[in-house]
C-alpha positions as CSV (number, residue, x, y, z in Angstrom):
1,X,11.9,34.6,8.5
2,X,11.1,37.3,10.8
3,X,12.5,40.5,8.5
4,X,10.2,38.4,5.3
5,X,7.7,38.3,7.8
6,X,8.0,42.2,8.5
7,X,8.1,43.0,5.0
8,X,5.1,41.0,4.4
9,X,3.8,42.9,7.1
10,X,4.0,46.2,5.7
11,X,3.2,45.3,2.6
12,X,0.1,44.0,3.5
13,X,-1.1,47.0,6.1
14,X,-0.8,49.1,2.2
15,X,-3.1,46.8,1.2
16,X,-1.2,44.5,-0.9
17,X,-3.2,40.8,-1.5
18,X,-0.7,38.9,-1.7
19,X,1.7,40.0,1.0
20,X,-2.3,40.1,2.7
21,X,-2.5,36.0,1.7
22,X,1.4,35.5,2.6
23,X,0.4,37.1,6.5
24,X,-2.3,34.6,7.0
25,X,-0.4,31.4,5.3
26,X,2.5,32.1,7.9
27,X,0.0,33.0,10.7
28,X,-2.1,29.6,10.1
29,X,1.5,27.6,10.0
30,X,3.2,30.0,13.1
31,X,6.4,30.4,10.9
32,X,7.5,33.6,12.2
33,X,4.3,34.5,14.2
34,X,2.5,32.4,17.1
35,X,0.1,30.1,15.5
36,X,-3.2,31.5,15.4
37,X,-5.9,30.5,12.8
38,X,-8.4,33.1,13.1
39,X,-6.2,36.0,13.0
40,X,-4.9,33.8,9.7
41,X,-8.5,33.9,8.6
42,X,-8.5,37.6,9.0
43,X,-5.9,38.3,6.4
44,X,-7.2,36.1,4.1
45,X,-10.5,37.8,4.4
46,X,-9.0,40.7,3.2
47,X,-6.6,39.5,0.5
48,X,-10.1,38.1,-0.7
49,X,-11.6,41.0,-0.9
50,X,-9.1,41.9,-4.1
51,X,-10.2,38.4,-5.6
52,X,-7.0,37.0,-5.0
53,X,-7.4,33.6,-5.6
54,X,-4.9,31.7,-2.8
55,X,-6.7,33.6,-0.5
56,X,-10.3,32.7,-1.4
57,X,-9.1,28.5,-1.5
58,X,-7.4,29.2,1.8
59,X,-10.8,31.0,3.1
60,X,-12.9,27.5,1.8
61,X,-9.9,25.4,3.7
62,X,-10.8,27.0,6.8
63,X,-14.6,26.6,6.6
64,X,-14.0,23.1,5.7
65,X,-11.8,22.2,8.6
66,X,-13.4,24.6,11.3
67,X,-10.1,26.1,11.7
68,X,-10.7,30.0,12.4
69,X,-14.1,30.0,11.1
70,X,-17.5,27.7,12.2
71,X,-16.9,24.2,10.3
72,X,-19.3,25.1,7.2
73,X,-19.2,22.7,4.4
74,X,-21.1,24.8,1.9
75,X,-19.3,28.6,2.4
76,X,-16.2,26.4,2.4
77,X,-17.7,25.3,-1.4
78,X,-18.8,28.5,-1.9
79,X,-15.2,30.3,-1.5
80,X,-13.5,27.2,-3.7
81,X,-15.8,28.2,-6.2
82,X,-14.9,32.1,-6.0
83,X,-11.2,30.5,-6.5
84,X,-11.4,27.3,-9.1
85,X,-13.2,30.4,-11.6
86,X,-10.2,32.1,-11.3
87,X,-8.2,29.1,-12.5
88,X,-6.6,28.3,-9.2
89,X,-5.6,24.6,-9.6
90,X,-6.0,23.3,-5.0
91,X,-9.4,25.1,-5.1
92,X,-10.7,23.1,-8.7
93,X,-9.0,20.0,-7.1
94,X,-10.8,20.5,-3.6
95,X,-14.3,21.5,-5.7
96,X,-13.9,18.1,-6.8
97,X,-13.3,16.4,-4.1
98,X,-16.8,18.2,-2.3
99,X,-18.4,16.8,-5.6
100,X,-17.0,13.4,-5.4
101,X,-18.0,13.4,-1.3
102,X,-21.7,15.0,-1.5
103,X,-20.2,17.7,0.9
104,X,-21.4,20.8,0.6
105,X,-22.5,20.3,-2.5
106,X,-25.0,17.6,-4.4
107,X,-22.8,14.2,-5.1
108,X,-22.0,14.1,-8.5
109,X,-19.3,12.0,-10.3
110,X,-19.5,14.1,-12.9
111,X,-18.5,17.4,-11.6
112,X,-16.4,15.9,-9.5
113,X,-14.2,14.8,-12.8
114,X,-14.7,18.3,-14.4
115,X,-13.1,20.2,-12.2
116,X,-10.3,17.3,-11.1
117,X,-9.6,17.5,-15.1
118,X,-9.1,21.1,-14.9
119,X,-6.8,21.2,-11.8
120,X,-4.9,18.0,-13.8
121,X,-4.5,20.0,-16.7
122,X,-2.2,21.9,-14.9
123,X,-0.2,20.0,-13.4
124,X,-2.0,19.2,-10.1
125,X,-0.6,16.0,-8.7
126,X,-3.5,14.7,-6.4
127,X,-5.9,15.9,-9.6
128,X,-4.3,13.9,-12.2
129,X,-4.3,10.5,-9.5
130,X,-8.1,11.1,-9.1
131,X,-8.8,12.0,-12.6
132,X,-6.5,8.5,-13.4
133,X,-8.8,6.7,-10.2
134,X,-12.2,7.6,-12.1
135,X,-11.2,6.3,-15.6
136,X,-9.6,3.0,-13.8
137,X,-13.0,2.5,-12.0
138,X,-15.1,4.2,-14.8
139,X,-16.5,6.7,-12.1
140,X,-18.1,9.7,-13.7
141,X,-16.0,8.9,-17.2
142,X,-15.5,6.0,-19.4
143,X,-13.7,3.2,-17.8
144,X,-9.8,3.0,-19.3
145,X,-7.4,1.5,-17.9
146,X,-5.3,3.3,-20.6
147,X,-6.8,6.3,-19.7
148,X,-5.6,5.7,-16.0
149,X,-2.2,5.1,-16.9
150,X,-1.4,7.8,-18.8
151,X,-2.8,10.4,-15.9
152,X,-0.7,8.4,-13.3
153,X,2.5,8.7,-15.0
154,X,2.1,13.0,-15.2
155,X,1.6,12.8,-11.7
156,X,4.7,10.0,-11.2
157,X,6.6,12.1,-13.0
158,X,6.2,14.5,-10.0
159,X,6.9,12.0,-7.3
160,X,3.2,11.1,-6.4
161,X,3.8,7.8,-4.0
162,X,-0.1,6.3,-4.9
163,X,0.1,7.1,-8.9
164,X,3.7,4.9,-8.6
165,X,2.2,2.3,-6.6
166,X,-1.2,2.3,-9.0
167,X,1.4,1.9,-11.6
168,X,2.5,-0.9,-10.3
169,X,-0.5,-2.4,-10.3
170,X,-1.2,-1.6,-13.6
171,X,2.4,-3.3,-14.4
172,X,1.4,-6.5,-12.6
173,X,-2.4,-7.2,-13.9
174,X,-1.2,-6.2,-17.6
175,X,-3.0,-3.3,-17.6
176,X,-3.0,-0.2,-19.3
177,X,-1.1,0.2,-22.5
178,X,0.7,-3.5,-22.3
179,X,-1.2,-6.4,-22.5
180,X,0.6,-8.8,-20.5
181,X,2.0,-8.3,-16.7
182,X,5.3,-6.8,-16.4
183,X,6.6,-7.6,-13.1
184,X,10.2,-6.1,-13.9
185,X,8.1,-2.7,-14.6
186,X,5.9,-3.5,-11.4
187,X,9.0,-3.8,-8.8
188,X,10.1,-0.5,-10.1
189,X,7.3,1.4,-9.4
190,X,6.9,-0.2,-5.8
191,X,10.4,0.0,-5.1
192,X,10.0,4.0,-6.1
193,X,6.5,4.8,-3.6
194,X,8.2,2.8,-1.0
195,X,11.1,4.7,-0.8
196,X,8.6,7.2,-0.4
197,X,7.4,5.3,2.7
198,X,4.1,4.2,1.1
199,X,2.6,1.0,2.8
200,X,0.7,-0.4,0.3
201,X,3.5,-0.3,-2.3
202,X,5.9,-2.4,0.3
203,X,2.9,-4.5,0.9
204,X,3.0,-5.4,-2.6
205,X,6.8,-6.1,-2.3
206,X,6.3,-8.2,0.0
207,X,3.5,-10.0,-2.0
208,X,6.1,-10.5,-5.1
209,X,8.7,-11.5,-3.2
210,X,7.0,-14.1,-0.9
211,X,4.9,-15.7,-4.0
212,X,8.2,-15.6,-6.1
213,X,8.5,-16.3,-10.2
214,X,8.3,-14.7,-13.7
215,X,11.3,-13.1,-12.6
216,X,10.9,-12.1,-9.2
217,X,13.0,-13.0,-6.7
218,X,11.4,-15.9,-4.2
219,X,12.4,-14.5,-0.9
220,X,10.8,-15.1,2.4
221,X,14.0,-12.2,4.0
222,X,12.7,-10.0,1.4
223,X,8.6,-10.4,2.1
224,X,9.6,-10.4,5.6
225,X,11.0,-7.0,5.6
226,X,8.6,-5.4,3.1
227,X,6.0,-6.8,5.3
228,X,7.2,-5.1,8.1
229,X,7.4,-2.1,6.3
230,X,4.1,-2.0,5.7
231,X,2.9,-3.4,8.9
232,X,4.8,-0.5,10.8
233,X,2.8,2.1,9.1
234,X,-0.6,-0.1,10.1
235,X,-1.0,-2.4,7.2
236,X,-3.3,-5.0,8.4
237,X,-2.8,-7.3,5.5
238,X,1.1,-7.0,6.6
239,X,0.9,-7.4,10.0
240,X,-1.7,-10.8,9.7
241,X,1.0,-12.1,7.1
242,X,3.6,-11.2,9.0
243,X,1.7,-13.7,11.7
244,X,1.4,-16.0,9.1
245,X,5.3,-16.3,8.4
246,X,6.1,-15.9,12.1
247,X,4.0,-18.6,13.4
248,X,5.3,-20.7,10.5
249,X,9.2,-20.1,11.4
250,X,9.4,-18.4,8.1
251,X,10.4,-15.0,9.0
252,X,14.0,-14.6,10.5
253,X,15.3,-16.1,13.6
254,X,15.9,-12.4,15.7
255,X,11.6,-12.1,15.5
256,X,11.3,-14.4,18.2
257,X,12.2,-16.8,20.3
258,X,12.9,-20.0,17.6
259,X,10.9,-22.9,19.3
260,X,7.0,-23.2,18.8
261,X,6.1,-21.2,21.7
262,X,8.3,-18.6,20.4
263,X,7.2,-18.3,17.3
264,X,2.9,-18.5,18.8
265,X,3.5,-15.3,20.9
266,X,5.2,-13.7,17.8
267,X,2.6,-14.6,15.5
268,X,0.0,-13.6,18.4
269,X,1.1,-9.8,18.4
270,X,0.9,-9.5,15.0
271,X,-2.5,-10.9,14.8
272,X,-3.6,-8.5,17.5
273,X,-2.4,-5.1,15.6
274,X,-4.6,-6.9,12.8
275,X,-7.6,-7.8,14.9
276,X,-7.8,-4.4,16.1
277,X,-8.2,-3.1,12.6
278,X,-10.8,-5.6,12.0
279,X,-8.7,-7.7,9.5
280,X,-10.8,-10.8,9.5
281,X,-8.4,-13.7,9.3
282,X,-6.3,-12.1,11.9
283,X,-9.5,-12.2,14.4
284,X,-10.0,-16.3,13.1
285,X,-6.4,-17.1,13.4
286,X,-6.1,-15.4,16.8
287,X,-9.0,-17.1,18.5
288,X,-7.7,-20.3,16.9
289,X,-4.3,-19.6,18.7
290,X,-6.1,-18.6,22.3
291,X,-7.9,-21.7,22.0
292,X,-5.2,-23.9,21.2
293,X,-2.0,-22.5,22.8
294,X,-0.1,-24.9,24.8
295,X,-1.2,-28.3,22.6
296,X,2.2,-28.9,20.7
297,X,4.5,-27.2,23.2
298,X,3.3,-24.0,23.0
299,X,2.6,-21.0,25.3
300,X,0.0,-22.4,27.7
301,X,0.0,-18.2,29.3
302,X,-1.6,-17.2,25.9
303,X,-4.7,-20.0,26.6
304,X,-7.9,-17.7,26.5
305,X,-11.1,-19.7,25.6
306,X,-13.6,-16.5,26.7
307,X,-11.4,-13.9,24.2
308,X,-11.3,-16.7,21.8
309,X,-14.9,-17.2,21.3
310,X,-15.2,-13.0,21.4
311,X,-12.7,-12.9,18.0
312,X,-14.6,-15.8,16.4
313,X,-18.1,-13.7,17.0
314,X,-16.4,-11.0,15.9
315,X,-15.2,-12.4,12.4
316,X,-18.8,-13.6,12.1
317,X,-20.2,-10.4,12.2
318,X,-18.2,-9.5,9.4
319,X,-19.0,-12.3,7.6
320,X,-16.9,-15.2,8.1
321,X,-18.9,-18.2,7.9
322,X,-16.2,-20.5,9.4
323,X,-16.0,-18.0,11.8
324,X,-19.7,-18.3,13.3
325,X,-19.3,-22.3,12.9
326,X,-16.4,-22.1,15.3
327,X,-18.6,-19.3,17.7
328,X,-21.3,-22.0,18.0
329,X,-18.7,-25.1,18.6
330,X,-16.7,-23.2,21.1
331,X,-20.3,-21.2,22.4
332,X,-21.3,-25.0,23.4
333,X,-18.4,-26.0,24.7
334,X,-18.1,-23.6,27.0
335,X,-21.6,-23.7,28.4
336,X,-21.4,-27.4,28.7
337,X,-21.7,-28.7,32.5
């Protein structure tokens, strides 16, 4: 790296864009240099300054960030602009995404599918799973599941982890160009984006495999470890299920200790992870637990009536009308003489 680095170098001091461009991208990144991102800026600047395109997206990506240049929203749209006219496909994909956002630029759904159907045109991954996002949701362009589809599987095709876990989800609603679920088709697709390590395609695993039928394998071993999959990357819909199956003796022996107690302070972590994300049955079923460990046989430590009412006020707020019912019970209880 450091003799690429050299040549780069000189190429660069003879005024050469993109050996200019090349200085900054390994500057910003410190491949061969110590990191520095305004000395990065600097070369860019002046690959720029020959309209080099790269240069000009990685100038916007700077201002947008604050990274070697004030955090400016709209130079930052500005400089994407100077580079999406030249065709470059990251700075039309990142136009659209200021579009889409109302950042730096008036909100419009619009523009924001204009230029992410440029940038999918050719070939940009993340373009072609928004531009498939808007027609699924009819955002800026007609609604089509179709549509959706059809852009999901260019950027598959590629390896894109979300547009093989939408697919999936096109597969199991029958949607798209079939008309019925496919669940074979929808396993595929999961099993491919959570290879790729992404949580809400194990989630869905797990979700098939739990609920079972049409084909699927009924598995609580398999939901189990999809779950955890999922919940290890901050799913909280993974972790509250995992509490679910844990406080039900349902997931495998090694989770915990395999009496009732055992399997309360299992469920009881999991539930926490969940809480803290705000997941709301994870805050109900975790003040239901502090308020009734150690009835049954279980933990009596885990007894908290004062966090208990906190998680049940806390579901409430966020809508949970069995929630505030239990805040006002437990409220009264507590304040009784």
């Amino acid at each position: 790296m450091d003799e690429v680095l050299k040549l780069w170098k000189l190429s660069a001091q003879q005024g050469l864009a993109a050996a200019q461009c090349n200085m900054g991208f390994a500057i910003r990144k410190g491949r061969g240099a110590t990191k520095n991102f305004s000395a990065a800026v600097g070369w860019y600047r002046k690959a720029a300054q020959s309209n080099n395109a790269n240069a000009e997206c990685n100038l916007g990506l700077a201002y947008y960030l604050g990274r070697g240049a004030p955090q400016n929203h709209a130079i930052a749209a500005a400089w994407y602009r100077k580079s999406a006219d030249q065709g470059y496909a990251t700075a039309q994909f990142n136009l659209g995404l200021m579009y889409a956002q109302g950042s730096g630029l008036p909100k419009s759904d619009d523009d924001a599918v204009r230029w992410y159907r440029m940038a999918a045109y050719q070939g940009h991954a993340d373009a072609q799973v928004n531009l498939g996002n808007a027609h699924y949701s009819g955002i800026g362009v007609e609604r089509s599941a179709t549509l959706a589809a059809r852009w999901y599987h260019k950027a598959a095709a590629q390896g894109h982890a979300d547009a093989q876990c939408n697919l999936g989800l096109l597969n199991e609603r029958g949607e798209g160009s079939q008309q019925r679920s496919l669940l074979g088709k929808a396993l595929a697709w999961y099993h491919k984006a959570a290879r790729q390590g992404h949580r809400d395609a194990a989630f869905n695993l797990g979700t098939m495999h739990e609920r079972g039928g049409d084909g699927v394998e009924k598995s609580d071993l398999l939901a189990v470890r999809f779950f955890r999959q999922a919940a290890d990357k901050g799913c909280p819909r993974a972790q509250h299920n995992l509490g679910v199956m844990c406080f039900e003796g349902r997931a495998p022996a090694e989770s915990y200790e395999d009496d009732f107690a055992g399997r309360q302070r299992a469920a009881v972590e999991w539930y926490l992870l969940a809480s803290a994300q705000g997941h709301v049955d994870s805050q109900f079923n975790l003040a239901l637990m502090l308020e009734e460990c150690g009835d049954r046989g279980g933990a009596d430590a885990l007894r908290d009536l004062a966090r208990a009412l906190l998680l049940y006020e806390e579901a409430a707020r966020l809508g949970d009308a069995q929630a505030a019912h239990e805040a006002g019970r437990l409220r009264g209880e507590l304040s009784a003489p």
